[in-house]
C-alpha positions, 0 to 999 in steps of 0.5 A: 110129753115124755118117751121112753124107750126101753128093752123090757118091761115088767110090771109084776109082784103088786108093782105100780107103774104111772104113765101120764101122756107118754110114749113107751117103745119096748120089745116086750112089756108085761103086766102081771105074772103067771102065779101070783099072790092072792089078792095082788094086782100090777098095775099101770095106770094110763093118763090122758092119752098113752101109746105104747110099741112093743112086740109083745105085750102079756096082760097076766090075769092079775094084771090091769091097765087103769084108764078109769077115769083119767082122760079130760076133768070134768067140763073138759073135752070135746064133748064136754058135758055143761048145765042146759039153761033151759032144762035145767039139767047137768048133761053127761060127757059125750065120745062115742056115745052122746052124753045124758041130757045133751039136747040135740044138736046135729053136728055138733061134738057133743052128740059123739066125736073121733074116728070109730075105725082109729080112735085117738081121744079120751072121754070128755067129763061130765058137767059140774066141776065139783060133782061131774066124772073125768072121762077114761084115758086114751090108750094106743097099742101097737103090738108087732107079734102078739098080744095075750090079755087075760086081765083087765083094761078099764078106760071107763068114765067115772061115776059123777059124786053129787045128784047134779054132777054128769058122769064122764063119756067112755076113753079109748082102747086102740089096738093093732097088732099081728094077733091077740088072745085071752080070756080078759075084759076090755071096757069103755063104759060111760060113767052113772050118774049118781043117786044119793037117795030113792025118791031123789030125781037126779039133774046129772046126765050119764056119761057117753060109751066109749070107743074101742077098735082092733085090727089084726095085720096077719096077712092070713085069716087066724081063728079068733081066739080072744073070749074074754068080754067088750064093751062100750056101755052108755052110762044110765040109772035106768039099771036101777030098779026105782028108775023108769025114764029115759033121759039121763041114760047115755048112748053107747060108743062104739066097739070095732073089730077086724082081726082073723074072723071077724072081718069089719064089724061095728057094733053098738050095744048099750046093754038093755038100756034106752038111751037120752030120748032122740039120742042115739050113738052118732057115726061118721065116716066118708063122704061121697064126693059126687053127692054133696054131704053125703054120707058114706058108711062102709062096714060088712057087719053092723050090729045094734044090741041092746036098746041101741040105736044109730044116726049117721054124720057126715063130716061137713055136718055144720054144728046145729044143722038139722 
């Protein structure tokens, strides 16, 4: 694990800068640049899991933090996509969301894992070492003043390469800061798995959404001002046109938010598609200490879009309990 810290820094005029499971402590970092040359893009690329602390932190439209593919290889991870003797099938990586083709199984990591509220972890990758998808990185952002985003931050799973191949489960993108605003895009959407030709039935699973949290700590309620675009797909062939069943889509991660406005809302969208049948995206919270195994989920907002469906875990859930 490396740590730096420094008093600036700026990533601009196509600069490229890689971080592999670090910690950087600055004043202020920027990524991009307000009038930039067409078709340049600075970028900084984030492997595994990569926290930053700065005051401020300006993601210029031109500018992207990369997480796209680059948290665990594929079958790796908690939520590691494998091959289903039974089946026969190559399921996708699990976080947020459950993988593709995952069999239910109650408790277990693999139906989805990490804190929705305060994330840490990356994407697990889909099964088939040399087909699957690496799962998004881990990226952990603690602003004290401000943050702008008007660029991209892609902490995607990646597309498997073969029709046997599972696509990779959706990272992390966790931030904390006093304010943010922007008009960019923040995504953590499971990887597809692949068809190489219409008429071909694809073995591999897609990848699970992944999670995403923002917390704002002004002490006053500040308009929300970002408008740019979140999202936490599942991973499915069904946007394709050819494909009608369900049981290689993914289920989507989760999408947390309480800043200004918007006061502890989750919300669960997965875009228009059904998910893995008796696969919906799994949440844990708390337990309810006078009622054993009791689940207790606590949000003023939930929202479930888009074909999305919700179990909830308690946490002492045993693997395989039903």
């Amino acid at each position: 694990k490396n740590n730096f810290k420094l008093n600036f820094v700026n990533v601009n005029a196509d600069g490229q800068l890689s971080l592999q499971g670090s910690k950087v402590t600055s004043n202020s970092f920027t990524i991009g640049e307000s009038d930039p040359p067409d078709g340049l893009t600075s970028r900084l690329t984030a492997y595994g899991k990569v926290q930053f602390q700065t005051n401020y932190l300006n993601v210029f439209q031109n500018g992207k933090l990369d997480g796209n593919a680059k948290g665990y290889g594929p079958e790796e991870g908690p939520g590691a996509g494998y091959y289903n003797t039974v089946t026969h099938k190559y399921s996708g990586g699990s976080h947020g969301g459950r993988g593709g083709w995952h069999v239910e199984n109650r408790g277990a990591l693999v139906m989805g894992y990490d804190d929705f509220r305060s994330p840490l972890d990356q994407g697990s990758g889909g099964a088939r070492k040399n087909e699957g998808g690496a799962g998004g990185s881990a990226i952990v952002l603690n602003v004290n003043e401000e943050m702008v985003l008007d660029g991209i931050i892609d902490v995607n799973g990646g597309d498997s390469t073969g029709n046997y191949g599972g696509g990779g489960a959706g990272g992390t993108f966790y931030l904390v800061t006093k304010s943010y605003r922007g008009n960019g895009q923040i995504s953590a959407n499971g990887g597809e798995t692949k068809q190489q030709s219409v008429g071909i039935t694809s073995k591999g699973g897609s990848g699970g959404g992944g999670r995403i949290a923002i917390h704002c700590t002004a002490q006053r309620s500040a308009p929300h001002t970002f408008n740019g675009t979140v999202t936490a797909f599942g991973g499915g062939r069904g946007r394709d046109s050819s494909y009608h069943t369900p049981y290689f889509n993914a289920a989507p991660g989760t999408i947390y938010e309480n800043c200004g406005e918007i006061k502890d809302r989750l919300i669960i969208d997965n875009n228009g598609i059904f998910p893995t049948e008796e696969g919906p995206t799994y949440i844990t919270d708390s337990i309810d200490t006078n009622e054993e195994r009791l689940s207790v989920i606590s949000v003023n907002e939930l929202h479930l879009i888009g074909k999305s469906s919700l179990g909830i875990e308690p946490l002492n859930l045993g693997a395989g309990t039903k």
